[in-house]
C-alpha atoms as an extended CHARMM CRD file, in Angstrom:
* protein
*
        73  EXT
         1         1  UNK       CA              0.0000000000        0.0000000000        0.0000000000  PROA      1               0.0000000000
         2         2  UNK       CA              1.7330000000        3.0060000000       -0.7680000000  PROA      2               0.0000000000
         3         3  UNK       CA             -1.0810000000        5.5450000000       -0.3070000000  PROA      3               0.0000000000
         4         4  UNK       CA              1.2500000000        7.0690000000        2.4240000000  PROA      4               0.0000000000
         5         5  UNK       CA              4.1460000000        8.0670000000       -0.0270000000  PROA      5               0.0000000000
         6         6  UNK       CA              4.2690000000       11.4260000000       -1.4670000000  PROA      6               0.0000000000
         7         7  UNK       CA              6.8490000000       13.6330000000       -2.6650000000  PROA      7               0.0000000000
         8         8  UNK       CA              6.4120000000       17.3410000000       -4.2370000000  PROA      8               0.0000000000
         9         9  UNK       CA              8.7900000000       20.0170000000       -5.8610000000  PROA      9               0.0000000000
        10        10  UNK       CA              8.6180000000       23.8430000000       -4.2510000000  PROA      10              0.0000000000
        11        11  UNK       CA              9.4360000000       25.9450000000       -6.8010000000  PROA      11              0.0000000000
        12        12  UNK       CA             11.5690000000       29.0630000000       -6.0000000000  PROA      12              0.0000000000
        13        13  UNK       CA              9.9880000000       32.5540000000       -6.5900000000  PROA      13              0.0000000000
        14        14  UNK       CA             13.0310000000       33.4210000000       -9.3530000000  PROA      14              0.0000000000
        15        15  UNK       CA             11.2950000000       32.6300000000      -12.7120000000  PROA      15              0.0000000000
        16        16  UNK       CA             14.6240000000       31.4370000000      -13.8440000000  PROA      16              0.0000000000
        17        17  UNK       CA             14.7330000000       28.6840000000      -11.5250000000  PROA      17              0.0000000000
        18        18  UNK       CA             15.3500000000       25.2620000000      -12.5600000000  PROA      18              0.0000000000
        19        19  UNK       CA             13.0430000000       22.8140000000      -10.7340000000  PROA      19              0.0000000000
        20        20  UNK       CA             14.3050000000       19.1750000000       -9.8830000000  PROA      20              0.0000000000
        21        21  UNK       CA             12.4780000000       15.8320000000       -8.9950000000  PROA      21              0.0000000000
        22        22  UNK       CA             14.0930000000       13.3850000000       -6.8300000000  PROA      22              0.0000000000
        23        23  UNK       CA             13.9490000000       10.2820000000       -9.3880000000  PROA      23              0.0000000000
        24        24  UNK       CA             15.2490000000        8.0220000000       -6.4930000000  PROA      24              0.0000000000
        25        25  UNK       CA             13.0780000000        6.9640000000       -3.5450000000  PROA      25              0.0000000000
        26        26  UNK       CA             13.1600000000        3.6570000000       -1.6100000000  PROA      26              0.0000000000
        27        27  UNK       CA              9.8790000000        2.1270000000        0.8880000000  PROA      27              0.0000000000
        28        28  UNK       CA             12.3920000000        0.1070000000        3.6140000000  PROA      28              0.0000000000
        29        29  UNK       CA             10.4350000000       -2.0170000000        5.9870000000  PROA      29              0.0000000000
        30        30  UNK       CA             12.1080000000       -4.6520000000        7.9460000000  PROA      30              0.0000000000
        31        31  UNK       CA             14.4750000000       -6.8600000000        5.6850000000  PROA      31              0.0000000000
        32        32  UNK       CA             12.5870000000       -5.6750000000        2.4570000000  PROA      32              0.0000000000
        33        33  UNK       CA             12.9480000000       -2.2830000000        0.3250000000  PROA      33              0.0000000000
        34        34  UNK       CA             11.0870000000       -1.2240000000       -2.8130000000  PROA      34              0.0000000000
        35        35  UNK       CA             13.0350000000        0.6400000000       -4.8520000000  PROA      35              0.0000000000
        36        36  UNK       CA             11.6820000000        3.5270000000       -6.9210000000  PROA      36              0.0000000000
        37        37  UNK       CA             13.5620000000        4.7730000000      -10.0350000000  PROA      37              0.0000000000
        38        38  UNK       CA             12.9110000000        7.3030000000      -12.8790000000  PROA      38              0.0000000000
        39        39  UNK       CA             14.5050000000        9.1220000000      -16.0850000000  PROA      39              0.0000000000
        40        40  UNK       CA             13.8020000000       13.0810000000      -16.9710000000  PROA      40              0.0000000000
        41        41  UNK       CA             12.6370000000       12.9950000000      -20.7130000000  PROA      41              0.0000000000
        42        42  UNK       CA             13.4040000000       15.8040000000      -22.1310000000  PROA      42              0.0000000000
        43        43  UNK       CA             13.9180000000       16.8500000000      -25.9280000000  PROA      43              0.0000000000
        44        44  UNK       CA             16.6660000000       14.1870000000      -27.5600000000  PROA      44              0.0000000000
        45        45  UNK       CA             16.1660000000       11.4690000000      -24.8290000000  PROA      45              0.0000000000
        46        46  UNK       CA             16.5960000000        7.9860000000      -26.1450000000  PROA      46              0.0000000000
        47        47  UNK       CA             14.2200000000        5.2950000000      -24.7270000000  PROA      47              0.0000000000
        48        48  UNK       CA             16.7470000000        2.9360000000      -24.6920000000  PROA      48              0.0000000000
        49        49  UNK       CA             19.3000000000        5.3720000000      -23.0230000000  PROA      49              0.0000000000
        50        50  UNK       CA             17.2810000000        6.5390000000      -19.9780000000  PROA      50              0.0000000000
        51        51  UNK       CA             16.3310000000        2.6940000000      -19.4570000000  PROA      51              0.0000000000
        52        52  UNK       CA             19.4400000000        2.5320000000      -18.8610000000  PROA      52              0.0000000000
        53        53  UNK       CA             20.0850000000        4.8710000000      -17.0890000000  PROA      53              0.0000000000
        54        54  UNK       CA             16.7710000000        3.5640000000      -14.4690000000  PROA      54              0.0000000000
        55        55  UNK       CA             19.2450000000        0.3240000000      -13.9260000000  PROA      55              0.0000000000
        56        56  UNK       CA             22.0830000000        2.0890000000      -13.1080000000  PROA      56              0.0000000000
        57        57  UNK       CA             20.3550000000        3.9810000000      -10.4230000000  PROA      57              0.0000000000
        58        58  UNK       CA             18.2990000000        1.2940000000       -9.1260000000  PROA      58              0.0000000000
        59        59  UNK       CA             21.3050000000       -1.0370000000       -9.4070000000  PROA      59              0.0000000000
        60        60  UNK       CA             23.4650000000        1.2690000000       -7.5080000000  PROA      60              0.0000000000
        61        61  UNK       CA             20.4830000000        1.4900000000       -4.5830000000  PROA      61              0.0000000000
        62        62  UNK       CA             20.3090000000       -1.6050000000       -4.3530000000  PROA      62              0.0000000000
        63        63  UNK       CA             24.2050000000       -2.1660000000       -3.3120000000  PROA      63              0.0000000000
        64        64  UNK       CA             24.3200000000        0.3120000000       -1.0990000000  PROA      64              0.0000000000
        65        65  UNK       CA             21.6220000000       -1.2170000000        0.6560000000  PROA      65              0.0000000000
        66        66  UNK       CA             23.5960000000       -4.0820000000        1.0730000000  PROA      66              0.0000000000
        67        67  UNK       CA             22.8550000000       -6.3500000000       -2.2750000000  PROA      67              0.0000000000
        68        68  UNK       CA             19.5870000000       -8.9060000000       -2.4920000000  PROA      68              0.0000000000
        69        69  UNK       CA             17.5040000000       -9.9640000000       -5.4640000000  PROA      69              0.0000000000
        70        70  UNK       CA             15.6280000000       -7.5590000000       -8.0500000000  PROA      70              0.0000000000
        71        71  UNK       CA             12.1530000000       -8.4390000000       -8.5050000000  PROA      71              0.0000000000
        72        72  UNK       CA             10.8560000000       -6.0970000000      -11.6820000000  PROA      72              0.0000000000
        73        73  UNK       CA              7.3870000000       -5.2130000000      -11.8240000000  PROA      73              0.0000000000
């Protein structure tokens, strides 16, 4: 159930401002983590490229947690 997970981006009052997302998030309980990965698209992303670049982040969460098995949904 992750009803209880939200995130949200304040913007800054300067209308030059860049706004970021976090595109890494992880649900930890007990011995178990879901891991939660995205990719900005933005004009001349590749599919294939920011795919990639999801499995190097969650890849790299995932060791730093200590390893495990991936389960993809």
């Amino acid at each position: 159930d992750l009803r209880g997970v939200h995130a949200f981006v304040q913007p800054r009052a300067d209308p030059r401002a860049h706004l970021v997302v976090a595109l890494r998030s992880a649900l930890v309980r007990g011995a178990h983590a879901r891991l939660f990965v995205g990719a900005g698209i933005v004009a001349g992303s590749s599919a294939e490229s920011e795919w990639r670049e999801t499995e190097m982040k969650s890849l790299a969460m995932l060791r730093a947690l200590g390893g495990g098995d991936v389960v993809r949904r």
